[in-house]
C-alpha positions as CSV (number, residue, x, y, z in Angstrom):
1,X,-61.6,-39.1,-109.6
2,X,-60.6,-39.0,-105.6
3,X,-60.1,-35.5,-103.9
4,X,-56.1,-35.3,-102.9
5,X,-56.0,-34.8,-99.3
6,X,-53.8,-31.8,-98.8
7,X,-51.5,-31.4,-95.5
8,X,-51.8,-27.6,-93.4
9,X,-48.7,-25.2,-94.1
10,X,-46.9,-24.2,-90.7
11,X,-45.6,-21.1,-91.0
12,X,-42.0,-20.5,-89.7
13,X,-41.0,-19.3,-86.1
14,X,-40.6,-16.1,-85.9
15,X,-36.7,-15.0,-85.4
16,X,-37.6,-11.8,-83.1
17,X,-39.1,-14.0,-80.2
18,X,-34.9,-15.9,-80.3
19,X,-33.7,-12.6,-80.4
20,X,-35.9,-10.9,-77.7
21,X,-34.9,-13.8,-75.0
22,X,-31.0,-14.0,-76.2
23,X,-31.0,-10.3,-75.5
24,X,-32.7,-10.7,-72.3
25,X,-30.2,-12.9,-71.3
26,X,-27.5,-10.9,-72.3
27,X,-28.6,-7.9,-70.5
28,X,-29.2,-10.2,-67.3
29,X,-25.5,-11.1,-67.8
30,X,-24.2,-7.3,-68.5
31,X,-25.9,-6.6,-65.5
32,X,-24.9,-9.4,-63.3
33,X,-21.5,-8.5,-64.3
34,X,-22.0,-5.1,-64.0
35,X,-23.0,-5.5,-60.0
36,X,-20.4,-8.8,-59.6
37,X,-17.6,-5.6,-60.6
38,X,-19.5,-3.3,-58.5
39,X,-18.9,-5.6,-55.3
40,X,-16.0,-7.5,-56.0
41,X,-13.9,-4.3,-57.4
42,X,-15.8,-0.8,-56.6
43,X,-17.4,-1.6,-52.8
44,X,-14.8,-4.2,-51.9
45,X,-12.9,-1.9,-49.2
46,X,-16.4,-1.0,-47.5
47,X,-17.7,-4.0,-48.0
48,X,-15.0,-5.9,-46.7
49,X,-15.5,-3.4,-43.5
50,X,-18.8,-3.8,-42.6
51,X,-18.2,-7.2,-43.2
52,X,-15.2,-7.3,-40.9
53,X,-17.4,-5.0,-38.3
54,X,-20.2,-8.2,-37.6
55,X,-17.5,-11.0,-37.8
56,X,-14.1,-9.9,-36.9
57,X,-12.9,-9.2,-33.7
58,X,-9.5,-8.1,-31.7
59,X,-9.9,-10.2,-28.7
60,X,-7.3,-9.1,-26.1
61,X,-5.4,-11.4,-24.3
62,X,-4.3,-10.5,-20.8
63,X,-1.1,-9.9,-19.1
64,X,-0.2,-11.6,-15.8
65,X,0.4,-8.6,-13.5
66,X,4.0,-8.4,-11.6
67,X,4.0,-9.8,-7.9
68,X,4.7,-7.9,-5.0
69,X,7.4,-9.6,-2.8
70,X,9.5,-9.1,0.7
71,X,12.9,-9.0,1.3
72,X,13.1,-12.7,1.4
73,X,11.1,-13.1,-1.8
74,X,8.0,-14.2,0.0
75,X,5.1,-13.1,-1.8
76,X,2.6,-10.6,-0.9
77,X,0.4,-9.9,-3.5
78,X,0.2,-12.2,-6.5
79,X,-2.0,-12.8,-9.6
80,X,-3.7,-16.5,-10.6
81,X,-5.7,-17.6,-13.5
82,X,-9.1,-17.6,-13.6
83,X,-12.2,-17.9,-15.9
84,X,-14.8,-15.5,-16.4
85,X,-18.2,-16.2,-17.8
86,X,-20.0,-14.2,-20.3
87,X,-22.7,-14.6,-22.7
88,X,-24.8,-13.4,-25.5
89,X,-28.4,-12.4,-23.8
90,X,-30.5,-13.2,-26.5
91,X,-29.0,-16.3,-27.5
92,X,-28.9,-17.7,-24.2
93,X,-32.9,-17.1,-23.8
94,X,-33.7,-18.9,-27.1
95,X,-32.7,-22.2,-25.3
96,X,-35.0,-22.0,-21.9
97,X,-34.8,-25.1,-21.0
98,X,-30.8,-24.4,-20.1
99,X,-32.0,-21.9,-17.9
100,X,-32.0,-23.5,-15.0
101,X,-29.4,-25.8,-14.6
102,X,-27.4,-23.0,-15.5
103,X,-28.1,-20.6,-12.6
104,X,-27.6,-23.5,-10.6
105,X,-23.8,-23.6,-12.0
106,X,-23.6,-19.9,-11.8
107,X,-24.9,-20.4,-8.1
108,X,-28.0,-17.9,-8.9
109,X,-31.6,-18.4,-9.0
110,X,-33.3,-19.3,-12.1
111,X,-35.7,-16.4,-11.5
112,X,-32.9,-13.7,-11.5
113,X,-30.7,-15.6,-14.0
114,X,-33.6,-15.0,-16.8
115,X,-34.4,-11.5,-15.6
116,X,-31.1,-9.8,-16.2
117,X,-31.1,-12.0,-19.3
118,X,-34.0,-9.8,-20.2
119,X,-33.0,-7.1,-19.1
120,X,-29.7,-7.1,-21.4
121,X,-31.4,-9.1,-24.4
122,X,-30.0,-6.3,-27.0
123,X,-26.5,-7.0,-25.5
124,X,-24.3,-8.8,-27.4
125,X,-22.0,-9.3,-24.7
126,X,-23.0,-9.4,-20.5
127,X,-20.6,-10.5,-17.9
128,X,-22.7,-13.0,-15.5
129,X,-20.0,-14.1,-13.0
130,X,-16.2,-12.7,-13.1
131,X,-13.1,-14.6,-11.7
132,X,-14.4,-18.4,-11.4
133,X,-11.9,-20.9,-10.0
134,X,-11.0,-22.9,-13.4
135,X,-13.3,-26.3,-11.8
136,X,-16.4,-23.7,-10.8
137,X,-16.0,-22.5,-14.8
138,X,-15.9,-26.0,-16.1
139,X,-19.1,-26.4,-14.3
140,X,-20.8,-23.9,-16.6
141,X,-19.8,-24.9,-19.3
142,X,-20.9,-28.7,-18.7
143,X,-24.5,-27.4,-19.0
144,X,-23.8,-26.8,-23.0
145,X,-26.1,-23.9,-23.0
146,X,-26.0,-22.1,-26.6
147,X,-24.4,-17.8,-25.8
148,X,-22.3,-19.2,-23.3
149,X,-18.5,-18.6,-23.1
150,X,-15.2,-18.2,-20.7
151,X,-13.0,-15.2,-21.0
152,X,-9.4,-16.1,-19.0
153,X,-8.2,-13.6,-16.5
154,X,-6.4,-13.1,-13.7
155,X,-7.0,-12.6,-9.7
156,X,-4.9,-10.6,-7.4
157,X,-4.6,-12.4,-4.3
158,X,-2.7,-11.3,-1.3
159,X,-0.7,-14.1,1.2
160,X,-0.1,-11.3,3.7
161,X,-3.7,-10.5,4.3
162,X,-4.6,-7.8,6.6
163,X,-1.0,-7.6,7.8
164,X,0.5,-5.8,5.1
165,X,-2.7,-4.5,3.2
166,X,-2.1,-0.4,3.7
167,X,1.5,-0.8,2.5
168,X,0.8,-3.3,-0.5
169,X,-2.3,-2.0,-1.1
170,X,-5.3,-3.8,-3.7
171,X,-6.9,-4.1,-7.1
172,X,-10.3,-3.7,-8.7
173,X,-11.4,-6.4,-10.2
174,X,-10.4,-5.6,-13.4
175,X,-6.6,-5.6,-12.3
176,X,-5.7,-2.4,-11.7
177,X,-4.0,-0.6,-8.8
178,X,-6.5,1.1,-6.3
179,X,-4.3,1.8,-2.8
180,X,-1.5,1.6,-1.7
181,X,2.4,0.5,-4.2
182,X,-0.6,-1.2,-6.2
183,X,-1.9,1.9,-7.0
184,X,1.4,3.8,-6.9
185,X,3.4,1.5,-9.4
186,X,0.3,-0.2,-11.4
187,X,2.1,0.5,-14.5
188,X,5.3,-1.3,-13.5
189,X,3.2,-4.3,-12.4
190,X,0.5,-4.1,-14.9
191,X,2.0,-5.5,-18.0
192,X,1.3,-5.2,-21.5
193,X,-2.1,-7.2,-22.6
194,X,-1.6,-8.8,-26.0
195,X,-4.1,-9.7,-28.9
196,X,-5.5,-11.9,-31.4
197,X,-7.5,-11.3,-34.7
198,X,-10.5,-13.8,-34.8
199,X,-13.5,-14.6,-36.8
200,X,-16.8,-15.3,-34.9
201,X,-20.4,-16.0,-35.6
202,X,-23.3,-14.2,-34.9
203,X,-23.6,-15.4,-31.3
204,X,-20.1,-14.3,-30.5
205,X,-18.5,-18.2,-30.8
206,X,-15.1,-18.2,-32.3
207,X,-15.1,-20.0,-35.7
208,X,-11.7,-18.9,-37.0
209,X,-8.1,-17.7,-35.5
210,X,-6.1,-15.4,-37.9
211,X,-2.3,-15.3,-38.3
212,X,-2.6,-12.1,-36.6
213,X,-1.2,-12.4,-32.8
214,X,0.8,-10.1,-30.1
215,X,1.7,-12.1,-27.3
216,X,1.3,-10.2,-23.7
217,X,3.9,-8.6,-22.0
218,X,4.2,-9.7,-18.1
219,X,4.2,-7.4,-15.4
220,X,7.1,-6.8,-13.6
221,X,8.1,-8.3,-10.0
222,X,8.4,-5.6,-7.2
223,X,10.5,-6.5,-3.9
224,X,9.9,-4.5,-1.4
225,X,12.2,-4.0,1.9
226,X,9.8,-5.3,4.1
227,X,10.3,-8.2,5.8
228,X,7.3,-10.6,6.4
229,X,8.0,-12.2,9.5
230,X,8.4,-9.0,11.1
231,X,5.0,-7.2,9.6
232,X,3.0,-10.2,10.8
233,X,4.4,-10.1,14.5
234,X,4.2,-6.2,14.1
235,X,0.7,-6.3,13.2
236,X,-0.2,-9.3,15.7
237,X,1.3,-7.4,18.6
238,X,-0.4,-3.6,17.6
239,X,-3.5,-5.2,17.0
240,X,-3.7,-6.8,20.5
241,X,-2.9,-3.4,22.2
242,X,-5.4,-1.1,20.3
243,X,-7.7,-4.0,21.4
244,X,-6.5,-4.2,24.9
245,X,-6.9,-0.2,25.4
246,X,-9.6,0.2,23.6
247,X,-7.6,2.9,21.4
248,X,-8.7,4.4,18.1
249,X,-5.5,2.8,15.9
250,X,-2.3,2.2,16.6
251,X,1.1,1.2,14.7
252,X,4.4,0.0,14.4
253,X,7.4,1.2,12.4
254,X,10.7,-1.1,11.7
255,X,13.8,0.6,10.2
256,X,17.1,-1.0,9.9
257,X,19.0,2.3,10.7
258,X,22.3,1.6,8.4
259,X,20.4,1.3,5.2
260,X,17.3,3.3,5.6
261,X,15.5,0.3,4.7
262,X,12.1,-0.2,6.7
263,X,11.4,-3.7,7.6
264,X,7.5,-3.2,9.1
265,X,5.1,-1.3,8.9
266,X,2.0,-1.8,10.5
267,X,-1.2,-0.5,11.3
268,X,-4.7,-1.0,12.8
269,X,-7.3,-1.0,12.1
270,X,-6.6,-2.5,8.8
271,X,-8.5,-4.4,6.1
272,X,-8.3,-8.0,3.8
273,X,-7.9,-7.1,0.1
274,X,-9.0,-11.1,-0.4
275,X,-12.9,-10.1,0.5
276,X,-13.4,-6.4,-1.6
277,X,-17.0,-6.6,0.1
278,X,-15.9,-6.1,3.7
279,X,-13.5,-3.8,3.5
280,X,-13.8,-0.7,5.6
281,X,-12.9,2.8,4.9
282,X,-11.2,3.4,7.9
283,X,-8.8,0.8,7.7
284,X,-7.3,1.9,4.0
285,X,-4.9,4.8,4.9
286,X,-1.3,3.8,5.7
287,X,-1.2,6.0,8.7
288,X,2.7,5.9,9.1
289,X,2.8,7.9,5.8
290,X,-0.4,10.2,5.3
291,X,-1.4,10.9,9.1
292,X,0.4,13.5,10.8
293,X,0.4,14.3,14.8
294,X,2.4,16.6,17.4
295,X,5.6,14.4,18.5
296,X,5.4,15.4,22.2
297,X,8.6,14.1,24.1
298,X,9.9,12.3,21.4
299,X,11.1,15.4,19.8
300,X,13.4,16.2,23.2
301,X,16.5,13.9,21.9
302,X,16.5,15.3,18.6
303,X,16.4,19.2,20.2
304,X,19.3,17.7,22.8
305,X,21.3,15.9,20.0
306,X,21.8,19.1,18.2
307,X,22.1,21.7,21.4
308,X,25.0,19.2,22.2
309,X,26.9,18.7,18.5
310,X,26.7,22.8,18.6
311,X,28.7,23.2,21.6
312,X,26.2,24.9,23.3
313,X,25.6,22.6,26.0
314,X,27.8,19.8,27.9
315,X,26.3,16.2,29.3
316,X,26.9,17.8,32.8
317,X,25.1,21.4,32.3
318,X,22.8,21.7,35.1
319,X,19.3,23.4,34.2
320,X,17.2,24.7,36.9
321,X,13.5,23.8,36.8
322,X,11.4,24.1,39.9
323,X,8.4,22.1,38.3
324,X,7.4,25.1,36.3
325,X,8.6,28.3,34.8
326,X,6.6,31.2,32.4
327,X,6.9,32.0,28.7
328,X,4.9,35.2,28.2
329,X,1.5,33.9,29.6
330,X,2.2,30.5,28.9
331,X,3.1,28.2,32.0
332,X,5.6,25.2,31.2
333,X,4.9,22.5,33.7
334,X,6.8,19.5,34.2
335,X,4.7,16.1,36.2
336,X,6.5,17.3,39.4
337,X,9.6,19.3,40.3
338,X,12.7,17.5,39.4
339,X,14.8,20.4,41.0
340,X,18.3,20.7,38.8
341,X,18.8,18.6,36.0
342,X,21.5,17.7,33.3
343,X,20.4,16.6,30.1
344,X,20.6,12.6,31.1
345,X,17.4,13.6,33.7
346,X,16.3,15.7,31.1
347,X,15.5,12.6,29.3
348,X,14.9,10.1,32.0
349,X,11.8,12.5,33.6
350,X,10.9,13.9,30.4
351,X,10.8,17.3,31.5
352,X,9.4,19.8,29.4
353,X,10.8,23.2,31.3
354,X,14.7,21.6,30.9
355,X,13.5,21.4,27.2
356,X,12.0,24.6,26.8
357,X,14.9,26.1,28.8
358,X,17.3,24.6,26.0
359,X,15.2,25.5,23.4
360,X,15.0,29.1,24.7
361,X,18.6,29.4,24.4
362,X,19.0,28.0,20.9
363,X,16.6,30.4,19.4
364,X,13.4,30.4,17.8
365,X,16.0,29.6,13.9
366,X,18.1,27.1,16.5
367,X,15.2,24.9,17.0
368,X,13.5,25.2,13.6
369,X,16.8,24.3,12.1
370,X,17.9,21.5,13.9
371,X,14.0,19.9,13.2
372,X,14.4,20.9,9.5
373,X,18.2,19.2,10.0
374,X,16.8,16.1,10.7
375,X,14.2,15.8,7.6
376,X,11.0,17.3,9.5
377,X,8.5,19.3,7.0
378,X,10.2,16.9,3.9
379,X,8.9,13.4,2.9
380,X,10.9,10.8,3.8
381,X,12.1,9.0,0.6
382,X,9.8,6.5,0.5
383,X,7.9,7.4,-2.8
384,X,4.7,6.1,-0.7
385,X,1.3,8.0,-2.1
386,X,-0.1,10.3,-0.3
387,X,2.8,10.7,1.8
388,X,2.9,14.2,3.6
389,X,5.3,16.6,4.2
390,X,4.0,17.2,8.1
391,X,3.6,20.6,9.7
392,X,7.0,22.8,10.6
393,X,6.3,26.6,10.3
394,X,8.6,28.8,9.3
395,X,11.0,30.5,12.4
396,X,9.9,33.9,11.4
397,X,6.2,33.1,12.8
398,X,7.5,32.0,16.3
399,X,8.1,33.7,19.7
400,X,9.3,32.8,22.5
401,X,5.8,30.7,23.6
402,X,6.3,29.0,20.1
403,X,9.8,28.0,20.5
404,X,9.5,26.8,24.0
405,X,6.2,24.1,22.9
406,X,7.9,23.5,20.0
407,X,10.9,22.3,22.4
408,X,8.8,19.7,24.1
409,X,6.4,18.7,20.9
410,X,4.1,21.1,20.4
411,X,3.2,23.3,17.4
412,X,4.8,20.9,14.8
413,X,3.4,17.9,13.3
414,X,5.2,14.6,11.9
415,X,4.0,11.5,10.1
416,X,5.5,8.2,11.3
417,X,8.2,7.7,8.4
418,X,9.9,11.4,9.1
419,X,10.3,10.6,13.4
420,X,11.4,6.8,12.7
421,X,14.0,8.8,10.4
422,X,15.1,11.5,12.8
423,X,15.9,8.1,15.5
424,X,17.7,6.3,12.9
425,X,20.6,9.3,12.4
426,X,20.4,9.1,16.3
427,X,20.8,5.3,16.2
428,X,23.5,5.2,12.9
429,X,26.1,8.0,14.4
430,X,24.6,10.8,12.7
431,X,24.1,9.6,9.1
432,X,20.3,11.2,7.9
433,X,19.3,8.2,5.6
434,X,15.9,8.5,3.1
435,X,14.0,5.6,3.6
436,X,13.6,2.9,1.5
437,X,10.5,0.5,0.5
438,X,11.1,-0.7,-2.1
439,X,14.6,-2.8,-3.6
440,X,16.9,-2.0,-6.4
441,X,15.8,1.7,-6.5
442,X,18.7,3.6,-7.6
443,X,20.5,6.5,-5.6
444,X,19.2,9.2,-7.8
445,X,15.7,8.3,-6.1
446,X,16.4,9.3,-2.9
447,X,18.3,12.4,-1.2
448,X,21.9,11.6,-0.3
449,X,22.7,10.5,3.3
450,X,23.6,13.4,5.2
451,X,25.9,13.8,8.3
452,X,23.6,15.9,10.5
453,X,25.4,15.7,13.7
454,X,28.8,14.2,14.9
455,X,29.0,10.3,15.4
456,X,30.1,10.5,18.9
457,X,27.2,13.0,19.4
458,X,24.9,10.2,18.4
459,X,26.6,7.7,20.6
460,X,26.3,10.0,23.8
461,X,22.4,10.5,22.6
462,X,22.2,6.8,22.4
463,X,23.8,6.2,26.3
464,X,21.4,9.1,27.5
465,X,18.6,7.3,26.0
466,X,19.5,4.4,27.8
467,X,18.3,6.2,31.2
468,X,14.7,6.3,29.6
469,X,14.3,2.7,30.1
470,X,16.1,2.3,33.4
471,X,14.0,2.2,36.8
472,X,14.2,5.6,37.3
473,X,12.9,6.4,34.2
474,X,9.5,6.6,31.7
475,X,9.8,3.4,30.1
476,X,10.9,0.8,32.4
477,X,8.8,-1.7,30.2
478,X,10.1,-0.8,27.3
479,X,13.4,-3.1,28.5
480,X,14.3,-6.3,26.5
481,X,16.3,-9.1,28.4
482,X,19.6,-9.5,27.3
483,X,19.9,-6.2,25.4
484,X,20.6,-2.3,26.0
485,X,17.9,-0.6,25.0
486,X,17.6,3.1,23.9
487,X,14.7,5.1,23.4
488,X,12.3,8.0,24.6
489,X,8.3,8.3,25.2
490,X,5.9,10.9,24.6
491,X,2.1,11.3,25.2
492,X,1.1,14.0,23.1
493,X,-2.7,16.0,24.0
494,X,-4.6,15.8,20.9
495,X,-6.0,18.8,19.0
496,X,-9.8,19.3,18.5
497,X,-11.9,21.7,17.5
498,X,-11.7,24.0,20.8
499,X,-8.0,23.1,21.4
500,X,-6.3,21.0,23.6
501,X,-8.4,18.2,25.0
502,X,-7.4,16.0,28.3
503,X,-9.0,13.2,27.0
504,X,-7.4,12.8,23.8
505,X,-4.0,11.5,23.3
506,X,-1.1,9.8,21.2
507,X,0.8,7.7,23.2
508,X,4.5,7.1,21.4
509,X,7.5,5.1,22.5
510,X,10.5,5.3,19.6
511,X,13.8,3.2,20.2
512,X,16.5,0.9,19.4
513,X,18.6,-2.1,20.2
514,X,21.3,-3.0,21.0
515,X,22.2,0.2,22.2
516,X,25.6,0.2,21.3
517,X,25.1,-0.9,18.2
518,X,21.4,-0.9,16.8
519,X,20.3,-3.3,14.1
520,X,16.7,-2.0,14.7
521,X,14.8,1.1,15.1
522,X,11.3,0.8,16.3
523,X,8.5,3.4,16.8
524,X,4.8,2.5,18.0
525,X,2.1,4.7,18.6
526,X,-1.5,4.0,19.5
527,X,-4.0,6.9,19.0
528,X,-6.3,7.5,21.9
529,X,-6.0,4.7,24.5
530,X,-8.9,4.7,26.4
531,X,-7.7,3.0,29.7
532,X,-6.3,5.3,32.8
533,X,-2.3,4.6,32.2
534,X,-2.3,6.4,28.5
535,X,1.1,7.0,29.1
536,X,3.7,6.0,26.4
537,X,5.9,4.6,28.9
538,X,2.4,2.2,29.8
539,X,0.9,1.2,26.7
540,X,3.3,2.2,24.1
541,X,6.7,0.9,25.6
542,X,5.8,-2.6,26.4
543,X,4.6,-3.0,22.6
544,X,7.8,-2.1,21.1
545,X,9.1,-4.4,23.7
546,X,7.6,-7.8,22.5
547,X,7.6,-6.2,18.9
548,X,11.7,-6.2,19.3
549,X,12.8,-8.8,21.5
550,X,11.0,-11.4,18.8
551,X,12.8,-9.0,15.8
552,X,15.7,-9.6,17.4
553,X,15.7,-13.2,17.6
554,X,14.2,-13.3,14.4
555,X,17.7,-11.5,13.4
556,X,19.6,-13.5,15.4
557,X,21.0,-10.7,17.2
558,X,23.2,-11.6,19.8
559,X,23.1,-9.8,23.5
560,X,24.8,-7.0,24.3
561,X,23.9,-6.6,28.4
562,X,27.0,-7.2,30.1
563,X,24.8,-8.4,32.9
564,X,23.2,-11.1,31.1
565,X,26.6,-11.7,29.2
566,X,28.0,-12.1,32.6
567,X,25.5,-13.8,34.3
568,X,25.7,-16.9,31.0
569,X,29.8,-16.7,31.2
570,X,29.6,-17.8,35.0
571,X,26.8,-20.0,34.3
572,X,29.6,-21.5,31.6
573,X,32.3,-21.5,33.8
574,X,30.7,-23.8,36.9
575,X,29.2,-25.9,33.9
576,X,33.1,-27.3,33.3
């Protein structure tokens, strides 16, 4: 009988070990779901913050600021496109062998290149050269170096130069106002920059634009009065006598008297707002509206003007001065005695005892009123910053010693833009004008004209002046060929810290041509001329000479000497 052959049992699986992994993965699930809701539903909104705090940026986009323009719509200051090159520090140094050929792009050294590099490795954003000329940027950016990119913006340059840098002023390099109507009216010329919502990666590159974009405003044009032609020969002609005379500064004021609107103004020193780097201090202000000074003789027609629209004097009054006279312990002195003169010699010698005597009469409130009359101790209307209101203390402080220097200069202090203004009543029959800068500013900007003395006042003042420039006057070189010329020097002694010093003076010549009819008013001063003849009348008068006589053909202002209208009718006549 053979033994069956019997197979092993298996036993069944057991069911818990199923149940155990299903309901492992079943919790992995719950829990899977449980964070997927947690993210996706309760954290979203933070999420989705920091999220948008790595990645997404508001990059701005910048504004092209306003140009600055003369009369004639030349430009003075305008702005032009340029690329700026920035980087990421750290990614920039994971590529080293870039290093070099891109300092050589950005016109550094390799050495100093990977040094600030270092220096700013945490950065996630470093300027390394600002306001590249869009060939210079390409250059960079040829080298294909990883952290490298271009930011667009704009460079102020200025056409005019040094010749109209007080007045125009500058920018930083960031674009905004600094000096001068570019600091006073950034806003205006600023703009609006716009934006635009992007995605970028973590070395700053932009992988993504959004829908989301403002486009930038412009800046607004600003025209200013000024004409160009004139502030470069202004400037030329003031720079070459402050040179010539070795003077501290100097310049030259241009008003057209019927609208109040100036047409120069120039000074030196000065400085070019093209090269930030050089520019000196000194050569910033815009001395016709923040520095102040004693008028000297160029007050006297403007004291005369109003002791003759009062009644109180006649042309032919005769003054006695004997070369000197006494107020209290002060001693008037005139350059020599000019025995009796009327108020034509008055002019022509400059003599400061006929002026004190006239002021003496008018009263200490006479003579402060007329100067107050005629916008002294008020800004000008110009709206320049900075612009002060000058010195003119009140009539109650003066006696008689105050009244009488204050009739001959002395005691009171001006800027520039208030005695140019005073001349151009003279010069427009009367009529006190603000002055003007800038174009299309409405009336409610400036004061009113005002009729501060009678027109035929102003048009004896005007024939008087003429003597100044005759022969036997101050400012023989103050005369212009072909035209009748009107005006008045002064030399004032300049206050220091002891008083009074001899050595120290302003030397002013302010005028006008044609007499008769003046299309300009002119006023040059240079501060401290160091050569013997400091005179006005020497080194004053034969700049607002040149300065006018190429103005005027510039205006094409015909002749008014009936000399030289004359002389070219004969000429005419034997011609046919």
């Amino acid at each position: 009988m053979s033994r069956r052959e019997t197979k092993p049992r298996i036993a069944p699986p057991a069911r818990w070990r199923g149940h155990a992994v299903l309901l492992v993965f079943a919790v992995f699930a719950v829990v899977l779901a449980g964070r997927a809701f947690d993210l996706q539903v309760l954290d979203q909104a933070f999420l989705t913050h920091e999220g948008d705090k790595r990645h997404l940026r508001t990059v701005s986009v910048p504004a092209g600021r306003g140009a600055i323009k003369d009369r004639n719509g030349e430009p003075l200051a305008l702005s032009a496109p340029t690329e700026s090159v920035w980087a990421v520090p750290g990614a920039v140094l994971e590529a080293p062998g870039k290093l070099a050929p891109l300092a050589a792009s950005l016109n550094m050294s390799t050495a100093d290149l990977r040094a600030r590099l270092q220096e700013y490795k945490s950065r996630q954003f470093l300027y390394l050269r600002r306001q590249l000329s869009p060939a210079d940027a390409r250059r960079v950016t040829a080298v294909d170096a990883p952290g490298i990119f271009l930011q667009r913006e704009y460079k102020r340059y200025y056409p005019a130069g040094e010749a109209a840098a007080q007045i125009v002023g500058l920018t930083n390099i960031d674009g905004r106002g600094q000096e001068g109507l570019e600091l006073d009216r950034d806003a205006y010329l600023h703009g609006e920059p716009g934006s635009r919502r992007v995605v970028k990666d973590r070395v700053g590159r932009v992988v993504e634009d959004l829908a989301e974009f403002t486009p930038p405003q412009a800046g607004h044009d600003l025209k200013l009065t000024i004409d160009s032609r004139m502030q470069y020969l202004a400037y030329r002609h003031i720079k070459s006598a402050v040179i010539k005379n070795d003077a501290k500064g100097g310049l030259v004021v241009m008003l057209d008297p019927k609208t109040g609107e100036l047409r120069a103004v120039a000074s030196y020193p000065s400085f070019n707002p093209n090269d930030r780097d050089s520019i000196d201090p000194a050569g910033v202000r815009a001395r016709a509206a923040t520095d102040v000074m004693e008028p000297g003789s160029t007050v006297k027609p403007i004291l005369l003007s109003q002791a003759l629209d009062s009644g109180l004097y006649n042309t032919h009054d005769v003054i006695h001065t004997k070369g000197w006279f006494m107020v209290g312990r002060l001693t008037v002195r005139d350059f020599r005695n000019y025995g009796d003169v009327d108020f034509a010699k008055i002019l022509q010698k400059s003599s400061n005892v006929g002026a004190a005597h006239v002021g003496l009469k008018m009263g200490a409130q006479g003579v402060w009123s007329t100067y107050n009359k005629f916008g002294f101790g008020e800004t000008s209307g110009t709206g320049f910053p900075g612009e002060r209101y000058g010195v003119l203390k009140d009539f109650y402080q003066w006696n008689d010693v105050e009244t009488a220097t204050a009739s001959y200069g002395y005691g009171l202090a001006v800027t520039a833009f208030q005695l140019i203004r005073a001349y151009g009543a003279i010069a427009d029959d009367g009529v006190l004008r603000s002055l003007r800068l800038i174009e299309g500013e409405g009336a409610s900007m400036h004061t009113p004209p005002q009729q501060v003395i009678k027109p035929e006042t102003a048009r004896t003042m005007r024939h008087l002046l003429e003597g100044v420039v005759t022969p036997a006057g101050t400012a023989t070189r103050a005369a212009i060929p072909g035209y009748r010329v009107a005006g008045k020097t002064g030399t004032a002694r300049k206050a220091g810290g002891g008083g009074y010093k001899n050595d120290r003076h302003q030397a002013l010549f302010v005028g006008m041509a044609p007499a008769e009819d003046p299309a300009l008013v002119t006023l040059v001063m240079l501060d401290e001329p160091k050569k013997d003849a400091y005179y006005g009348g020497a080194v004053a008068a034969p700049v607002f000479a040149a300065v006018m006589r190429d103005a005027l053909r510039l205006l094409r202002v015909p002749p008014d000497n009936p000399a030289v209208l004359a002389a070219a009718a004969n000429a005419s006549d034997s011609g046919t």
